[in-house]
TIMI-2910 file (N, C-alpha, C, CB; in pm, 1 decimal, decimal comma, always signed):
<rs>
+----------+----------+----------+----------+----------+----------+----------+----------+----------+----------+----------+----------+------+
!      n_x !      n_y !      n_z !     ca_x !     ca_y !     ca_z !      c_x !      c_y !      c_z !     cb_x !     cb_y !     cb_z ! resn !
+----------+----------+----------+----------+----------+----------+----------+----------+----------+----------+----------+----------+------+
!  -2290,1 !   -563,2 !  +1908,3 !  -2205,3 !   -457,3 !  +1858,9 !  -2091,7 !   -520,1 !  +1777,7 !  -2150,5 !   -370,7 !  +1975,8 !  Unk !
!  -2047,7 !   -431,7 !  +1650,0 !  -1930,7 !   -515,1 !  +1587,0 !  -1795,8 !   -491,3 !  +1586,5 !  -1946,1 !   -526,1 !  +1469,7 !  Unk !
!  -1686,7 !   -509,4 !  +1565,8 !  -1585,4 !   -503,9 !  +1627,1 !  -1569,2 !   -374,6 !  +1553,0 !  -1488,0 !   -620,2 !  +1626,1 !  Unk !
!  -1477,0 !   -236,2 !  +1541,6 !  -1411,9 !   -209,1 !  +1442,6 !  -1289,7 !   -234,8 !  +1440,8 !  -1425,8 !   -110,2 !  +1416,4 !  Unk !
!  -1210,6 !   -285,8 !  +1324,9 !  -1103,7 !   -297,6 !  +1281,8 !   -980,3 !   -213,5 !  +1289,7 !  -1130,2 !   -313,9 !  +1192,1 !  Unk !
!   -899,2 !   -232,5 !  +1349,5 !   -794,4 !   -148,2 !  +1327,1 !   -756,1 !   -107,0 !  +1185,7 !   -691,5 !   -204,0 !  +1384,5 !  Unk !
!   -695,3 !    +16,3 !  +1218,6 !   -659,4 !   +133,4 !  +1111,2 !   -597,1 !     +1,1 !   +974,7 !   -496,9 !   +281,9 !  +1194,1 !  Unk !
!   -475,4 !    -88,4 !  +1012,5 !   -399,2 !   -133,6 !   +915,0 !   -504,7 !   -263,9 !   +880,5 !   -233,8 !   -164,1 !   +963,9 !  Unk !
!   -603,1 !   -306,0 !   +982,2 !   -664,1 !   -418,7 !   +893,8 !   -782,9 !   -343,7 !   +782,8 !   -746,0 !   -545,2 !  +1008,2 !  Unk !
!   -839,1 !   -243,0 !   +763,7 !   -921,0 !   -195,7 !   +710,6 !   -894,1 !   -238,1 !   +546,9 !   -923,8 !    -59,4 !   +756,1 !  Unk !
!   -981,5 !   -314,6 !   +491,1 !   -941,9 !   -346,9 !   +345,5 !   -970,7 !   -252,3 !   +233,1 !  -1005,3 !   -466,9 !   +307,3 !  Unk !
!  -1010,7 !   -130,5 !   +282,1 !   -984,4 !    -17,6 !   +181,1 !   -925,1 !     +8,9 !   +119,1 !   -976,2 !    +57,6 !   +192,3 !  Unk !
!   -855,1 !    +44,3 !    -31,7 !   -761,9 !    +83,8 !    -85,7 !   -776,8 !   +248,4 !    -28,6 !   -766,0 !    +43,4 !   -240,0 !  Unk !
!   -678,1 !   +293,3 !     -6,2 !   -590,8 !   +436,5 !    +72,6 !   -615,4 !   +537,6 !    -71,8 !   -361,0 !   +401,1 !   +123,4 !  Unk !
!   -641,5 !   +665,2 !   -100,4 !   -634,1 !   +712,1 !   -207,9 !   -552,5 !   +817,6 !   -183,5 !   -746,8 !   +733,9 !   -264,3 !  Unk !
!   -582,4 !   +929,3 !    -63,1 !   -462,6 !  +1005,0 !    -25,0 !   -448,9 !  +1006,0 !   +116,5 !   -464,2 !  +1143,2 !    -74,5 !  Unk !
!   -393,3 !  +1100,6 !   +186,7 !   -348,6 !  +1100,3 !   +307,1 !   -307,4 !  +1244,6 !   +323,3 !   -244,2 !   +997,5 !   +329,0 !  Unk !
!   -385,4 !  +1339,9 !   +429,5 !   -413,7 !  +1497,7 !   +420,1 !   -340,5 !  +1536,1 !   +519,0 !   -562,3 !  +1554,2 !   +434,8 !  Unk !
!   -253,5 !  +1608,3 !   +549,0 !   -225,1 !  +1664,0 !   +688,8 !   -335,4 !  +1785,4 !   +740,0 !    -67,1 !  +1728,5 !   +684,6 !  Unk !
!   -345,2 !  +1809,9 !   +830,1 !   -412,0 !  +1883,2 !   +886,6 !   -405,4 !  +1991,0 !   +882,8 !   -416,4 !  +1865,9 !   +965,6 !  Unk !
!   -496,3 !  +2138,4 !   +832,4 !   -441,2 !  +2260,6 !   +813,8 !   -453,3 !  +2319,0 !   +670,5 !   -307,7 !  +2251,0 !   +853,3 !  Unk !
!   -491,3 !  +2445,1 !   +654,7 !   -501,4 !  +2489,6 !   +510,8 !   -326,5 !  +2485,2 !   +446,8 !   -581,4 !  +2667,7 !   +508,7 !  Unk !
!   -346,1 !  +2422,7 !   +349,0 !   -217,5 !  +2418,9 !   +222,6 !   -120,8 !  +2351,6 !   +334,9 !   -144,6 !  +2608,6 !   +138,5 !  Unk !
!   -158,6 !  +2232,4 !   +407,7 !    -35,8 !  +2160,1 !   +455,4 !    +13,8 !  +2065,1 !   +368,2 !    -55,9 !  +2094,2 !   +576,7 !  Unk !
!    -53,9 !  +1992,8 !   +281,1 !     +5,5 !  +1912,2 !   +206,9 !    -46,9 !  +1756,5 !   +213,2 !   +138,0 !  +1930,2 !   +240,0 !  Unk !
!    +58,5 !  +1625,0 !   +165,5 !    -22,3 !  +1516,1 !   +178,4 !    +47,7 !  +1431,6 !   +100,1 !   -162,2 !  +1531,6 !   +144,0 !  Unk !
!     +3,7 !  +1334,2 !    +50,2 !    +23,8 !  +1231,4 !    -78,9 !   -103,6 !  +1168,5 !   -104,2 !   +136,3 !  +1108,1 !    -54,8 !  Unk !
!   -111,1 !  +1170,4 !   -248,1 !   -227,0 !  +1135,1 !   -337,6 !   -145,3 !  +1019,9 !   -433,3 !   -296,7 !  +1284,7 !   -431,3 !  Unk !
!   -238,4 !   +932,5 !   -469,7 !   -188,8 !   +846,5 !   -551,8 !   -300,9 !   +859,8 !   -677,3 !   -169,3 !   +700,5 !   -478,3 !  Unk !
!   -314,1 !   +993,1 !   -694,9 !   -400,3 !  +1093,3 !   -819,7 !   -289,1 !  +1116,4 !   -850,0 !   -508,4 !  +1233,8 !   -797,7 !  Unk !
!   -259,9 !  +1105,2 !  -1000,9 !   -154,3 !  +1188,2 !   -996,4 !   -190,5 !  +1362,5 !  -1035,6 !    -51,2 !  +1118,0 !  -1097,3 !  Unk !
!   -295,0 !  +1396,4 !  -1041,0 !   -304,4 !  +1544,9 !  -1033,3 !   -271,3 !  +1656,5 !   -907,1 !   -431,9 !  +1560,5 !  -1062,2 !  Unk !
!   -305,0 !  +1547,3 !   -798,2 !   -206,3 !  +1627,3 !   -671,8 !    -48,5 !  +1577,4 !   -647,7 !   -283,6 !  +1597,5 !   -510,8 !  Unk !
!    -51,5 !  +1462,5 !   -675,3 !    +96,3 !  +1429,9 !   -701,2 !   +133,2 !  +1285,4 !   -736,6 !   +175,3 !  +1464,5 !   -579,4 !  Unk !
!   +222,4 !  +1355,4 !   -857,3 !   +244,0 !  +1243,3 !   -985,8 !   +379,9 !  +1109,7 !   -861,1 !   +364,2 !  +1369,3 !  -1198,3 !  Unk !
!   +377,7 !  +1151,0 !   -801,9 !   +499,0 !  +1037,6 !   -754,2 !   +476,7 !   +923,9 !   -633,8 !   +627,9 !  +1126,0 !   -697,1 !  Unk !
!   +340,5 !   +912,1 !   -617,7 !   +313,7 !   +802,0 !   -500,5 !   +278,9 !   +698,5 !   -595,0 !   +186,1 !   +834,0 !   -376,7 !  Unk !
!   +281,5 !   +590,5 !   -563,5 !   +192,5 !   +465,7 !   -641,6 !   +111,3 !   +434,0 !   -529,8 !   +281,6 !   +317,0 !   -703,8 !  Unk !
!   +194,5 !   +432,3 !   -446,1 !    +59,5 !   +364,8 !   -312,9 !    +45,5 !   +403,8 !   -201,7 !    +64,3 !   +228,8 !   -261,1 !  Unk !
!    -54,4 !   +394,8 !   -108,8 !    -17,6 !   +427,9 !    +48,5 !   -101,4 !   +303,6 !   +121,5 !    -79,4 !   +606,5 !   +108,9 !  Unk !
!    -23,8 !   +235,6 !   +189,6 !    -92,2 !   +113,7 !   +300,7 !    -75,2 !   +165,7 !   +450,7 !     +0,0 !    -54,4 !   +291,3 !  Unk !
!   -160,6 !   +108,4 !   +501,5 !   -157,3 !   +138,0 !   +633,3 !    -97,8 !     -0,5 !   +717,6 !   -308,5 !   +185,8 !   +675,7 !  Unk !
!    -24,7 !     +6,7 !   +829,0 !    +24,5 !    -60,5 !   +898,8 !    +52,1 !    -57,3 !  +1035,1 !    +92,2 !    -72,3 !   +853,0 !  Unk !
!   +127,3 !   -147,2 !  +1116,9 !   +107,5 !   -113,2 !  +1275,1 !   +292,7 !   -107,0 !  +1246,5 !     +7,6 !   -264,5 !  +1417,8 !  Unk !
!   +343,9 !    -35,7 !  +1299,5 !   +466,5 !    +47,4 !  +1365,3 !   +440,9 !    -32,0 !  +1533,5 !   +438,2 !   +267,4 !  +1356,0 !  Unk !
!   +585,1 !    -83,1 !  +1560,3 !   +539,5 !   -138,6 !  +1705,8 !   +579,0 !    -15,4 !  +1801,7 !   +627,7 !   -295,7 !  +1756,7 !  Unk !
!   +528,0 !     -2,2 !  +1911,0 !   +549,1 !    +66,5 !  +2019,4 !   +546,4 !    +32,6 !  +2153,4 !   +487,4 !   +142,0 !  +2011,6 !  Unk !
!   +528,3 !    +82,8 !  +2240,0 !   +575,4 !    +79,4 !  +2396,1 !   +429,4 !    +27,8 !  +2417,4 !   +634,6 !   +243,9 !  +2490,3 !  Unk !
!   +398,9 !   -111,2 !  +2436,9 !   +305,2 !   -162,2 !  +2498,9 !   +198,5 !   -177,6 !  +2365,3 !   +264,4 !    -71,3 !  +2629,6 !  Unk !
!   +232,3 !   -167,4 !  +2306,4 !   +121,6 !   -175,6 !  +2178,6 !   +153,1 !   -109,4 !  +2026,3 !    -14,9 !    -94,3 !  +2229,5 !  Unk !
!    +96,7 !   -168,8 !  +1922,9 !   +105,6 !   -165,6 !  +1826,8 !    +56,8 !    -22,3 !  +1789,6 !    +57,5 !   -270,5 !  +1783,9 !  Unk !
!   +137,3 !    +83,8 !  +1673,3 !    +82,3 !   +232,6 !  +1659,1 !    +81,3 !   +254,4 !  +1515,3 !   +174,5 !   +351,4 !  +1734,9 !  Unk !
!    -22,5 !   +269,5 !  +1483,7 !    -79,7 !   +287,5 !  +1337,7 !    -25,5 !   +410,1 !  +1256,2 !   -237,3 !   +304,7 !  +1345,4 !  Unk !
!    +65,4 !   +332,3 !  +1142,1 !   +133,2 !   +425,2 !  +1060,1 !    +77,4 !   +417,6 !   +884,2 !   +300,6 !   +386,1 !  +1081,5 !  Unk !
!   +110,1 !   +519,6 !   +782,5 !   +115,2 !   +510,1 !   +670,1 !   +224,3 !   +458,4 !   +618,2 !    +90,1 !   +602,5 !   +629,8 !  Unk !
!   +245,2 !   +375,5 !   +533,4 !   +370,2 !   +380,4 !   +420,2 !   +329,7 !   +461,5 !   +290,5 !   +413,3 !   +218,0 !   +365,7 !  Unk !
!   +388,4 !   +553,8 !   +225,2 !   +362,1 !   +593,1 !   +157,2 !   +479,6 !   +559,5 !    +28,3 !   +326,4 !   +699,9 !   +210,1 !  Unk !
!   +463,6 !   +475,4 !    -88,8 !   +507,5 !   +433,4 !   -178,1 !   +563,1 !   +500,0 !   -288,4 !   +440,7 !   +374,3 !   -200,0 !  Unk !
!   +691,3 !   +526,0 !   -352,7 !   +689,5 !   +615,0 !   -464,4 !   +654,7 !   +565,6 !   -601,1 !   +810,4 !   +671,0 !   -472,5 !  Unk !
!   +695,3 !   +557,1 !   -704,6 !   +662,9 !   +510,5 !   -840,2 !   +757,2 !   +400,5 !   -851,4 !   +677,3 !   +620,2 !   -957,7 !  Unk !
!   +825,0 !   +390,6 !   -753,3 !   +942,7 !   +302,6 !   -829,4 !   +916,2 !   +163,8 !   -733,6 !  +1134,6 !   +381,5 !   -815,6 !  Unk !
!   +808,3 !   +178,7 !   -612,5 !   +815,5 !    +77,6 !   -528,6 !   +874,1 !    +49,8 !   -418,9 !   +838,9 !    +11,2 !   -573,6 !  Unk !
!   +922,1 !   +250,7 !   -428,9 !  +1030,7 !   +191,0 !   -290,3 !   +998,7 !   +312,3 !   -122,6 !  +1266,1 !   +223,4 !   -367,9 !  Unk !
!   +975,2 !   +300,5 !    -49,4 !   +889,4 !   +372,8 !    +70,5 !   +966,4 !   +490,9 !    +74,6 !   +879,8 !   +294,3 !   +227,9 !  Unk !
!   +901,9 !   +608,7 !    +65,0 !   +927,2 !   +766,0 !    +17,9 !   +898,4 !   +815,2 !   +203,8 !   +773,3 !   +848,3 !   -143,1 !  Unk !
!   +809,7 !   +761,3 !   +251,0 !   +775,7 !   +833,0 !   +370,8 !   +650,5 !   +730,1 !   +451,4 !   +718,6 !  +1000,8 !   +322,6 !  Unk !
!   +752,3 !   +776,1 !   +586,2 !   +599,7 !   +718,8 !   +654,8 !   +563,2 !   +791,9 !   +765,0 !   +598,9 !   +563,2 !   +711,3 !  Unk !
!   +454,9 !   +796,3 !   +764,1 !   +375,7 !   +883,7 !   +798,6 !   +258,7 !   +867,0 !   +913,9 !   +331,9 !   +912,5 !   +688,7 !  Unk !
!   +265,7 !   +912,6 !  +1074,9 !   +191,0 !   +804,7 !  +1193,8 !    +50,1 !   +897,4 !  +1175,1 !   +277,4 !   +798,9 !  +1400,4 !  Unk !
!    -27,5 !   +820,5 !  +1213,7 !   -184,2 !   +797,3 !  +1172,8 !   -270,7 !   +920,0 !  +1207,0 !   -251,2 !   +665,9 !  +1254,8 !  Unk !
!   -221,6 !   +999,0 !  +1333,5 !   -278,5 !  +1109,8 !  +1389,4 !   -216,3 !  +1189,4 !  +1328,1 !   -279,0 !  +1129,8 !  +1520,8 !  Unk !
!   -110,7 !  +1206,6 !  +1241,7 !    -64,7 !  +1313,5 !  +1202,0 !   -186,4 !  +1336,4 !  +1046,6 !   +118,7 !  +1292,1 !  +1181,4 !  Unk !
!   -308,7 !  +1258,2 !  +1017,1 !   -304,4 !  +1272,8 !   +862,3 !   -489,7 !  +1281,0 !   +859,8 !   -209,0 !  +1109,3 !   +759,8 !  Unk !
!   -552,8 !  +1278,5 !   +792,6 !   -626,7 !  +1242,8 !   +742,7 !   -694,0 !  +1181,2 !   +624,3 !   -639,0 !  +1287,2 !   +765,8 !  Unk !
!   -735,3 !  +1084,3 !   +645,0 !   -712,5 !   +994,0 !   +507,6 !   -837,3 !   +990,4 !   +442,4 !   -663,6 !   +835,9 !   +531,1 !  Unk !
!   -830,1 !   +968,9 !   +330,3 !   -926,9 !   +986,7 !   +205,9 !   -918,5 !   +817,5 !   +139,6 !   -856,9 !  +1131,7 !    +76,5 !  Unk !
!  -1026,7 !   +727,2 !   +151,9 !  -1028,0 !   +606,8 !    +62,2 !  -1084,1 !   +607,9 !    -88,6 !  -1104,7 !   +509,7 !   +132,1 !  Unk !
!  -1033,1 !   +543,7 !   -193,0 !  -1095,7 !   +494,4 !   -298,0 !  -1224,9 !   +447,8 !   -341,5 !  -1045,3 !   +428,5 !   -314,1 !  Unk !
!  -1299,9 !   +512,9 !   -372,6 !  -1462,1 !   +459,7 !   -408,2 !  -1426,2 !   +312,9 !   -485,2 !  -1567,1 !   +589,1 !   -536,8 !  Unk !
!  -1561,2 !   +233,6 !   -433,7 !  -1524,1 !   +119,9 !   -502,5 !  -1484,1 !    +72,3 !   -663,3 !  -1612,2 !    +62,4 !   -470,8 !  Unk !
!  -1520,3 !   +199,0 !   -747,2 !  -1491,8 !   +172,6 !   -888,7 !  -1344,7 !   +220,3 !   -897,0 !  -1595,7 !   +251,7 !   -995,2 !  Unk !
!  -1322,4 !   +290,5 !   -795,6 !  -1122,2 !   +345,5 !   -817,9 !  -1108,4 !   +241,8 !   -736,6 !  -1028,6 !   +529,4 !   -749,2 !  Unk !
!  -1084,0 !   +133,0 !   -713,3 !   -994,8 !    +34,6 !   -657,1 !  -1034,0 !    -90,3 !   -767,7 !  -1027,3 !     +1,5 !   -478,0 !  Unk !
!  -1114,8 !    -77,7 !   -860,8 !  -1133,1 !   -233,9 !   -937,4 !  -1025,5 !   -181,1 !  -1062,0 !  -1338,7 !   -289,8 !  -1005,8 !  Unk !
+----------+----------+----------+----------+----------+----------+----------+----------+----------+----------+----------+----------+------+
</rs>
């Protein structure tokens, strides 16, 4: 059996990040859903006995707009020709 990887080691490029729910919202680094993310990485946030998997979500300028913990979202990755 093979390991799976935690949420922040996954080498996917992130494309958006969905909240849960009709018209809840999100960040896309499309800019047709929204022109102001450049990026979203995933990372570990430390916690009480263990490490807890968060988003950073990036604005245009490079500087962290929001972050966002892992159960709150659903995430959407980059097909391999949108990440080259």
């Amino acid at each position: 059996m093979t390991d799976i990887p935690l949420i922040h080691m996954d080498p996917r490029t992130i494309k958006s990040i969905w909240y849960d729910g009709e018209d809840a919202g999100g960040y896309s680094t499309d800019a047709r859903f929204d022109g102001s993310t450049s990026k979203i990485v995933a990372y570990g946030e430390n916690g009480q006995c263990a490490t807890v998997p968060f988003y950073a979500v990036y604005d245009l300028a490079g500087n962290i707009k929001a972050r966002v913990p892992a159960q709150m979202v659903t995430v959407v990755y980059a097909d391999a020709e949108d990440s080259a």
